[in-house]
Legacy VTK file of the C-alpha trace (Angstrom):
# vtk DataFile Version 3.0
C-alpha trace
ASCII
DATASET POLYDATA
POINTS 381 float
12.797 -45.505 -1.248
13.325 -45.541 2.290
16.188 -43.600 2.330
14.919 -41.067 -0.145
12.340 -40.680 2.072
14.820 -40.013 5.287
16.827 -37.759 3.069
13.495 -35.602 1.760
12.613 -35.081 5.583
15.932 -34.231 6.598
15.993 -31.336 3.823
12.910 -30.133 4.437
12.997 -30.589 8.488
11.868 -27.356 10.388
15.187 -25.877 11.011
16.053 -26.069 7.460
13.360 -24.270 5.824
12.505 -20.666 5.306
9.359 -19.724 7.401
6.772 -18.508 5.143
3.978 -15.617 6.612
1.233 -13.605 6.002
1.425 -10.157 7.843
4.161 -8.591 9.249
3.169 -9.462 12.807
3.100 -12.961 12.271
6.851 -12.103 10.480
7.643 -10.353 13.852
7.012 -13.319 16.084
8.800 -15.599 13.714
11.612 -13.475 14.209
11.488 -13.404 18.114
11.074 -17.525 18.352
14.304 -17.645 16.068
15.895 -15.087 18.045
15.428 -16.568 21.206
16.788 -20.272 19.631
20.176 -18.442 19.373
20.539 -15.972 21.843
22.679 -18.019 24.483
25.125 -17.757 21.671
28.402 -15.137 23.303
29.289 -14.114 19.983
25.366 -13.163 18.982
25.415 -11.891 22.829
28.125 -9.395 21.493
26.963 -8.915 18.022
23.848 -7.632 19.548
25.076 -5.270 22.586
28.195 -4.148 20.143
25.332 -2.378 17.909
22.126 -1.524 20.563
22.455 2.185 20.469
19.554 3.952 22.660
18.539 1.021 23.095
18.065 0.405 19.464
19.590 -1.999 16.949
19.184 -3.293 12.945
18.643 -6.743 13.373
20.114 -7.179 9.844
23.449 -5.665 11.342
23.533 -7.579 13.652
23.197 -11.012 12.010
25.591 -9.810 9.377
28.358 -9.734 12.144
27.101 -12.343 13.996
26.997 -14.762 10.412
30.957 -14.964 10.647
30.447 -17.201 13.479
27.233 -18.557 12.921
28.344 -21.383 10.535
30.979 -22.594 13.320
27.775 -22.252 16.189
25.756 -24.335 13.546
23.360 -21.797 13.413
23.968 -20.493 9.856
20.218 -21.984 9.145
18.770 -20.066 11.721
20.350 -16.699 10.276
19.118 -17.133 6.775
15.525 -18.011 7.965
15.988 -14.511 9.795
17.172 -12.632 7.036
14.617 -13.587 4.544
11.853 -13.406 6.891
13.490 -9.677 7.628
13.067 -9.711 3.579
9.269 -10.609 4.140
8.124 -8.122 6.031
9.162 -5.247 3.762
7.296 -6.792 1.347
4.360 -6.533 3.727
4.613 -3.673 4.032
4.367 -2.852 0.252
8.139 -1.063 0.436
10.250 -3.695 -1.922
12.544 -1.575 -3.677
12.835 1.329 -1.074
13.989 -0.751 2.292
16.591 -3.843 1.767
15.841 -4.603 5.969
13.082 -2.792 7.707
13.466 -5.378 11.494
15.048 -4.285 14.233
15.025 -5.072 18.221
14.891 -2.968 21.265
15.751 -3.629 24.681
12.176 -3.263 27.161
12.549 -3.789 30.723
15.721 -1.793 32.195
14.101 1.312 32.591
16.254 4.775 31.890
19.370 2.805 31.127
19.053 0.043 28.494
22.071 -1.095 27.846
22.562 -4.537 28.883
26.161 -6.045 30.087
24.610 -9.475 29.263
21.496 -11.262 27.533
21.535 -14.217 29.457
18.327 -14.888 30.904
16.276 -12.352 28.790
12.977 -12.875 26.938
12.767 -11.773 23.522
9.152 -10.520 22.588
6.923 -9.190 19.215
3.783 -7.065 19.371
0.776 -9.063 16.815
-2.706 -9.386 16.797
-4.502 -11.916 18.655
-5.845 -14.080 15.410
-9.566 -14.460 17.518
-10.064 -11.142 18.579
-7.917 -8.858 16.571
-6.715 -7.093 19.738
-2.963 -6.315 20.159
-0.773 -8.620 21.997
2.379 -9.118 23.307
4.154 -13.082 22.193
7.107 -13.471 23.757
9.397 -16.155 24.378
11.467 -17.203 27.494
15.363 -18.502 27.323
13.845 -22.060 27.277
11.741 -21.430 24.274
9.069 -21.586 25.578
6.020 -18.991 24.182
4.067 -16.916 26.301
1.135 -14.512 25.180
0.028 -11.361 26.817
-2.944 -8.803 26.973
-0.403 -5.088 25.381
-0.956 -4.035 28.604
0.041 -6.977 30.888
2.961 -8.138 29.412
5.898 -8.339 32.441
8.602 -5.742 32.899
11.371 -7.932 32.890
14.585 -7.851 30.357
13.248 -8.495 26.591
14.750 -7.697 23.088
11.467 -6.695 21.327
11.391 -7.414 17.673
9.882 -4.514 15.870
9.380 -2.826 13.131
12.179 0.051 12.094
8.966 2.731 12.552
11.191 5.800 11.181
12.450 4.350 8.107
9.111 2.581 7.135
7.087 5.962 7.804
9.431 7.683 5.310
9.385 5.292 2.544
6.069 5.110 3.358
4.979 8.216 2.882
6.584 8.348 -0.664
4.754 5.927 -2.108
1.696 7.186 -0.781
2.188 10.230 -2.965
3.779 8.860 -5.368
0.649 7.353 -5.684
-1.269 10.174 -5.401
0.599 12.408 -7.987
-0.189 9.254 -10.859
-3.947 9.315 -9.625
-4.182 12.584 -10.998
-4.149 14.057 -14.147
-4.877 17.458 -13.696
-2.067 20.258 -13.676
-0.472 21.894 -10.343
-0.877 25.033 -8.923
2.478 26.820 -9.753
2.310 29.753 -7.366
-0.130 30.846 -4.681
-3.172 31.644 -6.875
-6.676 32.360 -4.881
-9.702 31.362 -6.872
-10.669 35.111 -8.721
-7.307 36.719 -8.804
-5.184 37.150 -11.715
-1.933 37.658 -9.632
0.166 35.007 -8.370
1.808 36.467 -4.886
4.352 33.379 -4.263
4.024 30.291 -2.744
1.746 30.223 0.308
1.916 27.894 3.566
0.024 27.019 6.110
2.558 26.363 9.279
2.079 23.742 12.395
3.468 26.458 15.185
2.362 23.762 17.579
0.449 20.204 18.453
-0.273 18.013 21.224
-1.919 14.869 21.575
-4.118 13.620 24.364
-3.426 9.915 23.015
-1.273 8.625 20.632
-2.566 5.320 20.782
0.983 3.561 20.700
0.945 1.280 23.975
4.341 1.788 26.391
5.740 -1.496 25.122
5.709 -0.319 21.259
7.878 3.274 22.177
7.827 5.870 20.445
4.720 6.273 17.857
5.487 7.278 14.253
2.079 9.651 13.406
1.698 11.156 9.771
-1.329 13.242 8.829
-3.230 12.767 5.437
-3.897 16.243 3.952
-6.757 16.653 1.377
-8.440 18.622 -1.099
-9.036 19.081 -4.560
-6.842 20.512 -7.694
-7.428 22.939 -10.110
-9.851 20.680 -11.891
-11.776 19.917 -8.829
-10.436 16.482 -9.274
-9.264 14.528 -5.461
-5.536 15.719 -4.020
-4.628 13.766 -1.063
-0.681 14.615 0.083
0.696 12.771 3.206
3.211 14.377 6.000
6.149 12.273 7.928
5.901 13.387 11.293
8.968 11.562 12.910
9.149 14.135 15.980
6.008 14.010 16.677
6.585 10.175 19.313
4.786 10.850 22.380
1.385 12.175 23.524
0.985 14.757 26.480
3.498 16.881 25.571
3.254 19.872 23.524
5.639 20.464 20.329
6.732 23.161 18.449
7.287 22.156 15.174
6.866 24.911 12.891
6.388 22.583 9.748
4.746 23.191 6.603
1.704 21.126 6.876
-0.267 22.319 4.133
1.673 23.634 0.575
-1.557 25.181 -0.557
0.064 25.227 -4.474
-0.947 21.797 -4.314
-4.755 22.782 -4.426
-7.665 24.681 -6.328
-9.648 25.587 -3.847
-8.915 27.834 -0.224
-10.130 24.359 1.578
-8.565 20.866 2.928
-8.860 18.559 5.159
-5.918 17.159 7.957
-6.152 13.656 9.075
-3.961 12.435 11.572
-2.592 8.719 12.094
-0.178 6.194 14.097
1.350 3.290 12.483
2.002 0.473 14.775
3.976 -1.281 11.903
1.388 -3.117 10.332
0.491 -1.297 7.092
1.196 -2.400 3.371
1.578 1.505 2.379
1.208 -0.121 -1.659
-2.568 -1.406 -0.337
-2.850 1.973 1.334
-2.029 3.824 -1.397
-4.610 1.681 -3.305
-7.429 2.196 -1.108
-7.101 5.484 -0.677
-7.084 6.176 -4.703
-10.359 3.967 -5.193
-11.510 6.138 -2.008
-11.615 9.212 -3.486
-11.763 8.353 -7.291
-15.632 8.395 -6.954
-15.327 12.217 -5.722
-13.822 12.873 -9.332
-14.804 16.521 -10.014
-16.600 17.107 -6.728
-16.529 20.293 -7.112
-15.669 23.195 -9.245
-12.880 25.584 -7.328
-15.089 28.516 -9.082
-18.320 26.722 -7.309
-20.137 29.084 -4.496
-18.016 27.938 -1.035
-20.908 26.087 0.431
-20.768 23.706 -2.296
-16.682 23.368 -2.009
-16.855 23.277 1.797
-19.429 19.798 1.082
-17.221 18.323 -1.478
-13.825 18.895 0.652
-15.558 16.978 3.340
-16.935 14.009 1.822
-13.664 13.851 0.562
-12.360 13.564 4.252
-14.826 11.189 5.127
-13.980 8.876 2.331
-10.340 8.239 2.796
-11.398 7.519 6.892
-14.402 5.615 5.658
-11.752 3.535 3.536
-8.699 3.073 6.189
-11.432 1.877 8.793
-13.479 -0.458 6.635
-11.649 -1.876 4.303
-7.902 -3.616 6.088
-7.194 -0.565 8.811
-9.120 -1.692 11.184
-6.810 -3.377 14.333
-3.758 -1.952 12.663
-2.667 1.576 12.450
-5.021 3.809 14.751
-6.924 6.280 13.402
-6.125 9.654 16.039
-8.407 12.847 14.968
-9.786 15.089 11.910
-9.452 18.189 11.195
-12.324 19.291 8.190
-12.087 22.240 5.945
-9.052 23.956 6.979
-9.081 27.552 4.960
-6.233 28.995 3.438
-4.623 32.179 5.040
-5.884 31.427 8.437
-4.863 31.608 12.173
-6.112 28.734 14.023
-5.633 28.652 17.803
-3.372 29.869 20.405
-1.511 27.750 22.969
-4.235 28.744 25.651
-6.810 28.083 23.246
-5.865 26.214 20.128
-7.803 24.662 17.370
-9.195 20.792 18.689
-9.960 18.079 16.334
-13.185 16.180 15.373
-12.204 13.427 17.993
-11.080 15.549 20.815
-7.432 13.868 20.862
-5.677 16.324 18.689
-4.728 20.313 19.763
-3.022 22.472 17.438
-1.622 26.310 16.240
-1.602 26.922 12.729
-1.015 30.266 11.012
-0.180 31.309 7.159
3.091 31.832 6.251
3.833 33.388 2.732
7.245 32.557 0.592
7.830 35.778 -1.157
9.160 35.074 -5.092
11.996 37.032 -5.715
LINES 1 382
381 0 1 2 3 4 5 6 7 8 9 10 11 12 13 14 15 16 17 18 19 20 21 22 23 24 25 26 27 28 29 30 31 32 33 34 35 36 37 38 39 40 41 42 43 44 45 46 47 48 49 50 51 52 53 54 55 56 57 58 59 60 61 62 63 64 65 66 67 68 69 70 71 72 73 74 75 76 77 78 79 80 81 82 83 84 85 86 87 88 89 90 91 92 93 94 95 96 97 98 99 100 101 102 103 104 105 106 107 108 109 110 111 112 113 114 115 116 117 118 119 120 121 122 123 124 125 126 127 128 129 130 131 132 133 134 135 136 137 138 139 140 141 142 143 144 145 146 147 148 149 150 151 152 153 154 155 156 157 158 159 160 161 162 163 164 165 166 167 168 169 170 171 172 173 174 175 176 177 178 179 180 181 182 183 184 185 186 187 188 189 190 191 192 193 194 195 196 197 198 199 200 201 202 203 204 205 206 207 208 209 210 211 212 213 214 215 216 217 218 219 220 221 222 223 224 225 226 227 228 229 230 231 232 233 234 235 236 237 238 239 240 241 242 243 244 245 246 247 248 249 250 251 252 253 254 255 256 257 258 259 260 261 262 263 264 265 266 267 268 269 270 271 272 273 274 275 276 277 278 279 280 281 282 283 284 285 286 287 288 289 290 291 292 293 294 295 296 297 298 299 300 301 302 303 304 305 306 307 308 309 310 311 312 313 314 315 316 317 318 319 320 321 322 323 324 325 326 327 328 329 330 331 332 333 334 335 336 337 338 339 340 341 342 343 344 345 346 347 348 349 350 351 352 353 354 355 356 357 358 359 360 361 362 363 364 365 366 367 368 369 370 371 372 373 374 375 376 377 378 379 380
């Protein structure tokens, strides 16, 4: 019995078993303290610098070179425990089936120039949430081991590999099953061509353009680089039933700065009524887009037939923003809150409208958010 007993906590001793966790930060840090177990390793030390590109690396690359050596370092333990916790956090993120690997790690602390000749001696680091206070944190880990925790804006500027979440490729899956989502929820029939409530003629396909933006904040701290912002467009279909349509925004990374983007924000065949609503967001890599997707259909599903498109406007202007203030009413109260930042609203948009100049554009609810918009129609041949 004894030795069954020796065996038992020899097979299940720490650096044996697969690290189980419950949000994606937590899956982060795990990922960092493993990292930093093996990083005096020369051929990880290569694996790593061989694929940092801007900076930037897969950490699922990486350990897939770096496993040829790994069982020969003794480390092969340490690599699965990365990979599947890798695994975990796309599952957190409600995107199983659309990412295989969604971690990667970024060099922070060499300024202009971030590629490394060496590792030895750096930190590696995750952003989280401080399990007390819900703020955002830096955990990091020095080449002893040892972990160290920091306010987001007091962590040290020395060399780190920051463990993070591939923002670009989650945003994109993302935003598919968000509509996805959103297309199941309802049951009523598309607008096929650009059809104004009263007309009999269908003209084409009418859009309403984002000439240009600019964001006071993007609420993505320094250490985190470049934010990943999508905007939540809604409105109602030709059955007055909830339409909510989500936009990638993957240029749009940092805030002072005006772009140009020129990108169809609103496809106006996708609702009844000459009204909508634009909600923009940052995600800081902490969303389960299957739980968004979820909260935002119970969020508007009460709003079912909120109003008739053939209604007097007063009424659909009402109903178009309750809508908005339901699906920000949901992402605040119900598992947004601490996680991806809410950044401005935008309520009742009309169809076929300017909005704004550069000197004097259009400024959201919140103040934080400046924009252009202006109609574009695609004539039908």
């Amino acid at each position: 019995m004894t030795c069954l007993a020796a065996l038992i906590a020899v097979a299940l001793s720490p650096s044996l078993m697969a690290t189980d966790v419950s949000s994606p930060g937590d899956a982060r840090v795990a990922l960092a303290r493993d990292l930093a177990s093996i990083l005096h390793q020369p051929a990880l030390d290569t694996a790593i610098r061989d694929h940092l590109g801007n900076g930037k690396a897969p950490l699922a690359e990486i350990l897939n070179d770096y496993a040829q050596t790994a069982v020969a370092d003794g480390k092969q333990d340490v690599v699965d425990d990365m990979l599947d916790l890798d695994r975990q956090a796309v599952h957190l993120r409600g995107l199983e089936g659309r990412l295989g690997h969604i971690a990667s790690v970024r060099v922070h602390g060499l300024g202009a120039h971030p590629q490394p000749r060496s590792l030895r001696g750096f930190w590696t680091a995750a952003v989280t949430s401080d399990g007390s206070t819900g703020k955002k944190q830096v955990v990091a880990f020095d080449p002893e081991g040892k972990r160290h925790s920091f306010a987001i804006d007091q962590a040290p500027d020395i060399p780190m590999l920051l463990v993070e979440t591939d923002g670009t490729a989650a945003v994109q899956a993302g935003m598919a099953v968000l509509n996805e989502a959103a297309r199941g929820a309802s049951s009523s029939p598309r607008l096929t061509g650009f059809a104004r409530a009263g007309d009999g003629e269908t003209k084409g396909e009418l859009l309403t353009i984002l000439k240009e933006i600019y964001l006071e904040k993007d609420h993505e701290p320094n250490i985190q680089g470049d934010a990943e912002v999508f905007a939540v467009v809604s409105g109602v279909d030709a059955a007055g039933k909830p339409v909510v349509v989500t936009q990638d925004m993957p240029w749009l990374d940092h805030d002072k700065r005006w772009y140009t983007p020129r990108q169809d924000l609103i496809n106006w065949t996708q609702f009844g009524t000459n009204y909508v609503n634009v909600q923009f967001f940052e995600d800081d890599g902490n969303v389960n887009f299957q739980k968004l997707a979820s909260a935002l259909t119970e969020a508007v599903g009460d709003t079912a037939l909120v109003v008739s498109p053939a209604a007097p406007p007063a009424l659909i202007v009402a109903g178009i923003s309750r809508i908005g203030q339901k699906i920000l009413g949901a992402m605040e109260s119900s598992w947004f809150e601490n996680s991806t930042d809410y950044i401005d609203s935008f309520y009742v948009l009309e169809r076929g409208h300017d909005y704004g100049s550069k000197n004097a554009p259009l400024i959201g609810a919140r103040g934080e958010v400046k924009m252009v918009l202006a109609p574009y129609e695609v004539r039908q041949r």
